[in-house]
Structure formats: C-alpha cells, structure tokens
N, C-alpha and C positions, 0 to 999 in steps of 0.2 A: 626713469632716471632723468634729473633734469639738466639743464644746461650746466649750471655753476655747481649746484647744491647736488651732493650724491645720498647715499647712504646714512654718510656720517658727515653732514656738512660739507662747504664750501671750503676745498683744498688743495693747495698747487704751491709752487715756491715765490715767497714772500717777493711783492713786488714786480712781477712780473705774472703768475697765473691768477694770483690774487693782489689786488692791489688797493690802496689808501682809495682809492675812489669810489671801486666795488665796496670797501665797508662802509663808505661815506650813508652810498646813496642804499645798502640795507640799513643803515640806520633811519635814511628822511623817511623810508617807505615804511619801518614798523612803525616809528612815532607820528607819524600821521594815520597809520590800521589802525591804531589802537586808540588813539586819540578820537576816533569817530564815533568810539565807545561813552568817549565821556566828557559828559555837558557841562558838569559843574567843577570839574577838577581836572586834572591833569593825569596822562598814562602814565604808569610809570613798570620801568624795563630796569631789569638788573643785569650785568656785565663782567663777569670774571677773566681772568686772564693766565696762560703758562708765562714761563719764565725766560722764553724765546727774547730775543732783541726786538725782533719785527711789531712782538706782542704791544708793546707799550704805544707802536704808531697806530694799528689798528683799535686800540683802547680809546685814543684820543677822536679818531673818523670816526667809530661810530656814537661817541658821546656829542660828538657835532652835529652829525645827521638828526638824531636823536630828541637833542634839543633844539635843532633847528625848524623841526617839525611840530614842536609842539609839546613832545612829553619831557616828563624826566626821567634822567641817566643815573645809576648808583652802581660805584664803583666799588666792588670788592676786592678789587687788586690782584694779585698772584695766590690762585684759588683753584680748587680742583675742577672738575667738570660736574660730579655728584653733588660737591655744595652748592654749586649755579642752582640746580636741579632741586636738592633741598629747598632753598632758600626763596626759589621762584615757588614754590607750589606749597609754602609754610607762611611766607611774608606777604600774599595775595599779589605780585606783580601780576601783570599783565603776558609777560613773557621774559624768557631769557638768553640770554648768550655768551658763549663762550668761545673764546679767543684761543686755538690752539689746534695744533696739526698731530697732536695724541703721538705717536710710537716714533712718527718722522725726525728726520735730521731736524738742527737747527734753522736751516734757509728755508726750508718749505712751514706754511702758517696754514691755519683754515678759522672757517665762523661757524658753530655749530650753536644751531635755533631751537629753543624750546617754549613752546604754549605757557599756559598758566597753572597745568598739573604737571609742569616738572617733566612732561613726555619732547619725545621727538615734535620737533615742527612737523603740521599736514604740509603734506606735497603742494596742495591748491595753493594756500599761501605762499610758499617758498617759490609757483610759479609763477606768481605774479610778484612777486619782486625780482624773481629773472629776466619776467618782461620790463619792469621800470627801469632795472640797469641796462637793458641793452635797448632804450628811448622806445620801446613799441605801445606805451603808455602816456597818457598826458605829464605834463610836468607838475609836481606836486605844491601845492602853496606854502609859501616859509609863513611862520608866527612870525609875531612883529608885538610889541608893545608888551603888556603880562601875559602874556600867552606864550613868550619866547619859554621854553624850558630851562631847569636848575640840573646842574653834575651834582651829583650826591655825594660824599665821602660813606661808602658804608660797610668798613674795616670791621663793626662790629657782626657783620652777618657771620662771617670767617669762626667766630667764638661761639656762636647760637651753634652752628654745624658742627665745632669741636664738641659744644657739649650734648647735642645729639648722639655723637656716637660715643662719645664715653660712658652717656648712661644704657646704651645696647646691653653693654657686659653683665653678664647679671653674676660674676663674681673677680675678684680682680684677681692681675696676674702676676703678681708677687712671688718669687723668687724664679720667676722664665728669663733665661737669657735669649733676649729677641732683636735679630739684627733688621735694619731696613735698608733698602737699597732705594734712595730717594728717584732715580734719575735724573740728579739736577735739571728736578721739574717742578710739577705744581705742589706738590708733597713734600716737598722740602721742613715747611714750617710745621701745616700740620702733622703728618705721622710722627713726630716726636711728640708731638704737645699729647695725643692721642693716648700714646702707647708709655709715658712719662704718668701722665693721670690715672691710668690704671694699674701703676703700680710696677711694671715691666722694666728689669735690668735692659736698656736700651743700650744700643748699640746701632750709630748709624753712617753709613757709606753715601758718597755722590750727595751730595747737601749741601753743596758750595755752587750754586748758578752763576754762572758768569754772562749768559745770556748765546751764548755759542756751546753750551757743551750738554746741552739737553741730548738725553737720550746716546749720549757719545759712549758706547763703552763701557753701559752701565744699565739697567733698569732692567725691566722685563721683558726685552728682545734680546736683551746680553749681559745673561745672567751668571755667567761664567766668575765674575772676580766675585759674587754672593755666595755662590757653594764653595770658593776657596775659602773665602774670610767667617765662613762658620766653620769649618773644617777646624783652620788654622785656630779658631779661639774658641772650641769648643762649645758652641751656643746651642740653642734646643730647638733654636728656628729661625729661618730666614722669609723677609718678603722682601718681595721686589714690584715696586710699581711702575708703570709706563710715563711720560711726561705729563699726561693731564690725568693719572692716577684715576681713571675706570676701570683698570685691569689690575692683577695681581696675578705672580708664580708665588709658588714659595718652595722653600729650601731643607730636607729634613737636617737631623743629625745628623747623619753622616754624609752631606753635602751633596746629597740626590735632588734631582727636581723634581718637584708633586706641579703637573701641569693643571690647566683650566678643566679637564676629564677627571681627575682625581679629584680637585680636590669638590668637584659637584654630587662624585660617589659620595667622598666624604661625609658631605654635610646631609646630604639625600639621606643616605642610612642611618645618620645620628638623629635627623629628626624623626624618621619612618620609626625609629626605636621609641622615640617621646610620643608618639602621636600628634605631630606637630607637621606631617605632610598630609595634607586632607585628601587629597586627589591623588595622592601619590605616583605621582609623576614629575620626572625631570625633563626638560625643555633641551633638547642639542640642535645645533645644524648637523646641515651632511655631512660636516667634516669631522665630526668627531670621531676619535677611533675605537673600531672593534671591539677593541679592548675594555669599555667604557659598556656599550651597552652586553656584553656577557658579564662583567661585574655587580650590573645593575639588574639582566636576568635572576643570577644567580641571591640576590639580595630581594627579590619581590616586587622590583620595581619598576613599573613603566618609565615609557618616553617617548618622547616627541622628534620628530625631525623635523627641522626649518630650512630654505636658505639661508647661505652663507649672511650673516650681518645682525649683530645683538639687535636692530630696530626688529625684522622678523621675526628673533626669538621671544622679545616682550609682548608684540602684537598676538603672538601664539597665546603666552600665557596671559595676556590680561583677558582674552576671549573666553580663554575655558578655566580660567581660575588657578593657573598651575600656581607655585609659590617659588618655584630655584629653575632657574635655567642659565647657559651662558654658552661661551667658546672656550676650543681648548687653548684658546693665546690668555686666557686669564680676565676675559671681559664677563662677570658671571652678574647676577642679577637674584638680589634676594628681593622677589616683589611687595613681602610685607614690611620692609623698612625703606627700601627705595625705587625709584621708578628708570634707572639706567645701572648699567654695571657702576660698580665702589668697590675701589680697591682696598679702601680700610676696611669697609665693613664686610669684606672677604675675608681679610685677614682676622679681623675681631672673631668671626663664625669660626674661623680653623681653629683658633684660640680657647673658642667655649668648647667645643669637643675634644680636646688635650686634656684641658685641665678636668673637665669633668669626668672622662672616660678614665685618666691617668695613663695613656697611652702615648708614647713616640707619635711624631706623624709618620715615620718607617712604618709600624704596625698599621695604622692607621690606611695608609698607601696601601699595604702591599697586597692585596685582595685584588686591585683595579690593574691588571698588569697590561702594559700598553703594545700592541701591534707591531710590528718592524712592517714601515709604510715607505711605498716610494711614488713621487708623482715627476710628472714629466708634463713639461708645455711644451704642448704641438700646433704650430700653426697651419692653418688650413686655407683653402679658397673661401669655402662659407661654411659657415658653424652651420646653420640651422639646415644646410643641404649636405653635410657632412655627418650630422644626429640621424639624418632618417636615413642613410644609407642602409641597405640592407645588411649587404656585408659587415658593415662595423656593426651593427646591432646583433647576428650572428656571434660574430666574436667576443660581444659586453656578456651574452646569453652564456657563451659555450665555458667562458670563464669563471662565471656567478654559478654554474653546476658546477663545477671542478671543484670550487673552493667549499662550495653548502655550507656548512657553520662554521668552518676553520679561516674566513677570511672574508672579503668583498672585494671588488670592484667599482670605482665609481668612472663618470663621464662626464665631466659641466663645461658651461661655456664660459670664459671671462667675462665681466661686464665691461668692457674700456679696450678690451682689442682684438683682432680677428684668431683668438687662441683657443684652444681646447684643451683642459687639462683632464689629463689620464693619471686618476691613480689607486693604487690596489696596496689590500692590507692583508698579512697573512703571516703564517708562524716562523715566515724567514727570508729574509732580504732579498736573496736569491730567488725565490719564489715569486714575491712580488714582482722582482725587473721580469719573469720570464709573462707573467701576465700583461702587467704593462706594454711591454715590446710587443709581446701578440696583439693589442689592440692597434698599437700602431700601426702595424706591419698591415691587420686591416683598411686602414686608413689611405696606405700605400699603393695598395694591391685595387684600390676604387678611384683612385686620381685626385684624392682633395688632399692629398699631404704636400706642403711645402718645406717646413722646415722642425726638426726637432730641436726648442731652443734650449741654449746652455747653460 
C-alpha cells in the first residue's frame, strides 16, 4: 500500500487529504512518463470526471500538469469510471484517469490511474509519483514552445462507450419497466441514454447532480428509496449505481435486494447453462457470504477466494482466465466485455437472463439465500501479535468445527488502522454474535484487546 494511492486510487476529502497540487503534479509526472515514450508526437492521456464540485478543480490540475509536461489531456467530462477504462484501452491512450471518490460523501474526491489496457495502475509507477509529490525526486522539466501540450474536448468518447454497451444486448428490452437509481453521479446521463436505446420503459431516480448531493441518500449504499419507488410503481426492476457507477444492486419486483453474491450466482449459472463459462469458476473475496458459495456448490460451480478489493479479484481472474467475478457491494467484473467492475454492463447481464430465461429476478435470486452475518471491529495492541496468538487461533479453530458447513468464521486485519475484524455467518443472528463474542472474549482473556468499537 502506498503513501497517497491505495487499492482504489488516491482518496481523502477534497482539499485538504487530497489537494489541487497532488493532482497538479500527478499530472507533470504521467505527461512527462509517457511522453519518454514518444519521439515523434505527443502522449496523450484521457480524463473523465464524477459529478462532485471538487471534481471540475481536479479536472482542471491535472490537464495543467499534464500539458505542462508535455502530453495531451482529453476531456471526457462527467463520465463513469468503466468508460475511462473503455475508452483508454479502445482509443490507444497511453493511460487514464479518473476523478472520483466512488460510494464517498460529496467532500471527499480521489484519482484513480489506469495503464493503456484499461487495468489498474502498477504500484511501481504510482510509487514514483509518490516519490515526485512528496520532492524525493528531481524536478521535472516543463515543455516550452510546440512541445507545450493541447486539452482535448473529447465529449464524443462518452457516445463510442454508450454505443458499446448498447450493442452487448443481444435482444432488446421492450416492454421491462426498468427503474435506475442514478446516484446523482457519473451515471446520470448515461444510464438513460443506455437503457432508452434499448428499448426499456425507463424510469429514473437521483438524476439531478447538483454537485453536493452525490451519493446522498441514494445509489447503491442507499438503496432504500429504489425498493420503495418500484414497489410503489410496480416495475420488474430496479438498479442502483454508486457515484462513479462501477458497481451495481439491483431491486426485484417486489422491492427485495439482489446484492453483488446474487446477482454473480445469477449470471454464473445462466452462462454455466449456455456454455459460455469455460473455466467455470466465479472469482469472490472473503467477504462474500456463505450463502453465495453453497448456491454455487449446489449449482456446479467453483470459486475463488481473494482479498478484499475488485483490483485482487481481476488480478485472480485475468491469471487463470476466470470470466465473472466481483463484490458483494455490487463492484462485479465481466472480464470479457471489460477490464474493471460496470455497473451498466451488470445491469445489461441481469437484463439478458430475464428476458431470456422469462423469469422474475425473485425466481431468479431465490436459490442464492444469504447468511444472517455479524461483524464487529475490535481494536487491539498489534494485529499481527494478536493473529498468532495461540489462544485466539484456538477459538477461530473451535468455532470453524462447531459451525462445519452451517456457517464460517472469519478474522482479518484492516489495512489503515490498528483493528481487527471479527466476523461469522451462520443460520441465525443469534448464533453468529454468540461466535463472534467468543472470539473476542479470546482476544480479552490474552491481553491485546482494547476496545470493541461501535
């Protein structure tokens, strides 16, 4: 993990964790990486952006840094994070970036980097622009004369990436009443345009960005007024995407939620059925729940476990060739149409298994039935002297036999603070807290417990 750049990019609240200067100077440091690449012409880096306030000052730093350095900057404007990713690794740039802090309030922003195949930035890279923002590198030379770089207008990328996923569909969806829950985010403009072209009685919620109210009370962290407003107007489905729309829930009929585990059974089994998963295997972290892989037992199907973070679960599958993986927060990843979670083309995939199958997503769901799961953070003196306690491994042991196939246990450490989270899945709530507190209560009984936080 690096200094700025985590997992999922460079992320903290606008102006103060992350600031106009940090995206200045990752802008002079890729337009000069990239630009060493090339003799006769110029780099050129594409830019997408949420619909945050913050977003349009970090738009501006890094088209400065950018062309400061030497390359050119193309501006796609208020764009999801998938079409960054598209569009970088369809259009030949050099790299990409995107301007957004994904599921976060409006105050917090972040820069999420991507290569010229559309993947996550390497670490190596993103550490040595660590080191240039924080001076422990030489100072980089400005261009000067034709060499200074051009901002691009390139509004037209936005419509290449609509009409990529319109033509996914391989039939349209004509008489579905399909509600979306934009997040007054990045999805705003697209997922209507999307789901308008294919033919789909639309109906859409949170569509109005005001540049403060991203992710407020709406999207796919809070998805509560989505299963009302199908309920209430009797629709056949609901999505909901997150602010930079890489994730997706969706909503059945009768205003249930089909989480990021379902709707992976879903599509897992509707291809396993076409012969259309080769390897037939689904990609999860360790968070997913129980529930997810006994549906998937009972369906034929393997699966993978990762660390927590869609970049480990792609790295999984693009090594061994899986084709569907994701999270249960709705980040899912179909690796033969793209190279990051998409929330459209989540939703398009639940879309071709309705209509084709003629099935409810109810029916559809109800096979994948999910765990009653509880976790708890407990702070400690030291994670990594708290893991190998005897005792608490005892207790991780004596609980993971008690439960055998009716449930699990897990144990992980946070990456960003001195916590431990404890948590256990099993046929009843009740059950779960009485495992969980036994691990604790381990934890207590050997001296590294500090605090169970709240």
């Amino acid at each position: 993990m690096g200094r700025y750049f985590g997992t999922d990019g460079f992320r903290g609240k606008a102006g103060v964790v992350l600031t106009a200067e940090h995206a200045f100077k990752t802008g002079r440091y890729l337009g000069w990486y990239y630009g060493k690449k090339h003799l006769d012409d110029k780099a050129r880096i594409v830019i997408g952006k949420d619909t945050r306030r913050s977003s349009y000052m970090y738009e501006s730093a890094l088209a400065a840094g950018i062309t400061s350095s030497g390359a050119d900057a193309y501006l796609l404007h208020v764009t999801t994070t998938p079409c960054v990713s598209y569009i970088t690794r369809t259009e030949d740039f050099d790299c990409g970036v995107m301007i957004s802090a994904s599921h976060n309030a409006f105050y917090d922003n972040g820069i999420k980097l991507m290569n010229g195949k559309g993947e996550k930035m390497d670490d190596e890279l993103q550490d040595a622009i660590e080191d240039y923002i924080d001076g422990k590198t030489e100072e980089l030379p400005f261009a000067a004369e034709d060499r200074i770089g051009c901002t691009v207008d390139f509004y037209t990328g936005r419509n290449r990436y609509i009409g990529y996923l319109t033509n996914l569909a391989t039939r349209p969806f004509e008489d579905h009443k399909v509600a979306l829950d934009c997040s007054n985010g990045s999805s705003w403009m697209i997922g209507p345009a999307v789901f308008n072209a294919l033919g789909a009685k639309t109906y859409v919620i949170h569509n109005k960005p005001d540049g403060l109210n991203i992710n407020r009370n709406c999207g796919s962290t809070h998805i509560e007024s989505l299963k009302e407003y199908v309920k209430e107007n009797k629709l056949d489905v609901g999505f909901a995407f997150d602010g930079d729309a890489d994730r997706c829930l969706a909503v059945d009929e009768n205003g249930n939620e089909v989480n990021g585990d379902k709707i992976m059974y879903i599509c897992a089994k509707y291809l396993k059925s076409k012969g259309q998963l080769p390897s037939n295997t689904v990609v999860t972290t360790i968070m997913s729940n129980f529930g997810l892989y006994k549906a998937l037992d009972a369906a034929g199907i393997n699966y993978e476990k990762t660390a927590v973070g869609d970049r480990y679960v792609y790295e999984n599958m693009k090594a061994y060739n899986h084709l569907i993986g994701g999270e249960q927060s709705g980040h899912i990843i179909f690796r033969k149409h793209a190279r990051t979670g998409d929330g459209l083309i989540t939703a398009i995939m639940l879309m071709e298994v309705m209509i084709d199958t003629q099935l409810p997503l109810s029916v559809l769901a109800e096979p994948c039935k999910m765990y009653p799961q509880v976790l708890k953070n407990v702070v400690v003196d030291d994670k990594d002297g708290t893991l190998a306690e005897q005792k608490v491994m005892d207790a991780v042991n004596h609980c993971t036999e008690e439960l055998g196939d009716t449930g699990r246990v897990l144990l992980r450490k946070s990456g960003t603070e001195p916590v431990l989270r404890v948590m256990s899945e099993a046929t009843s709530t009740e059950e779960c807290e009485k495992y969980v507190d036994y691990i604790i209560e381990s934890m207590k009984e050997s001296g590294h417990l500090i605090e169970v936080k709240k």
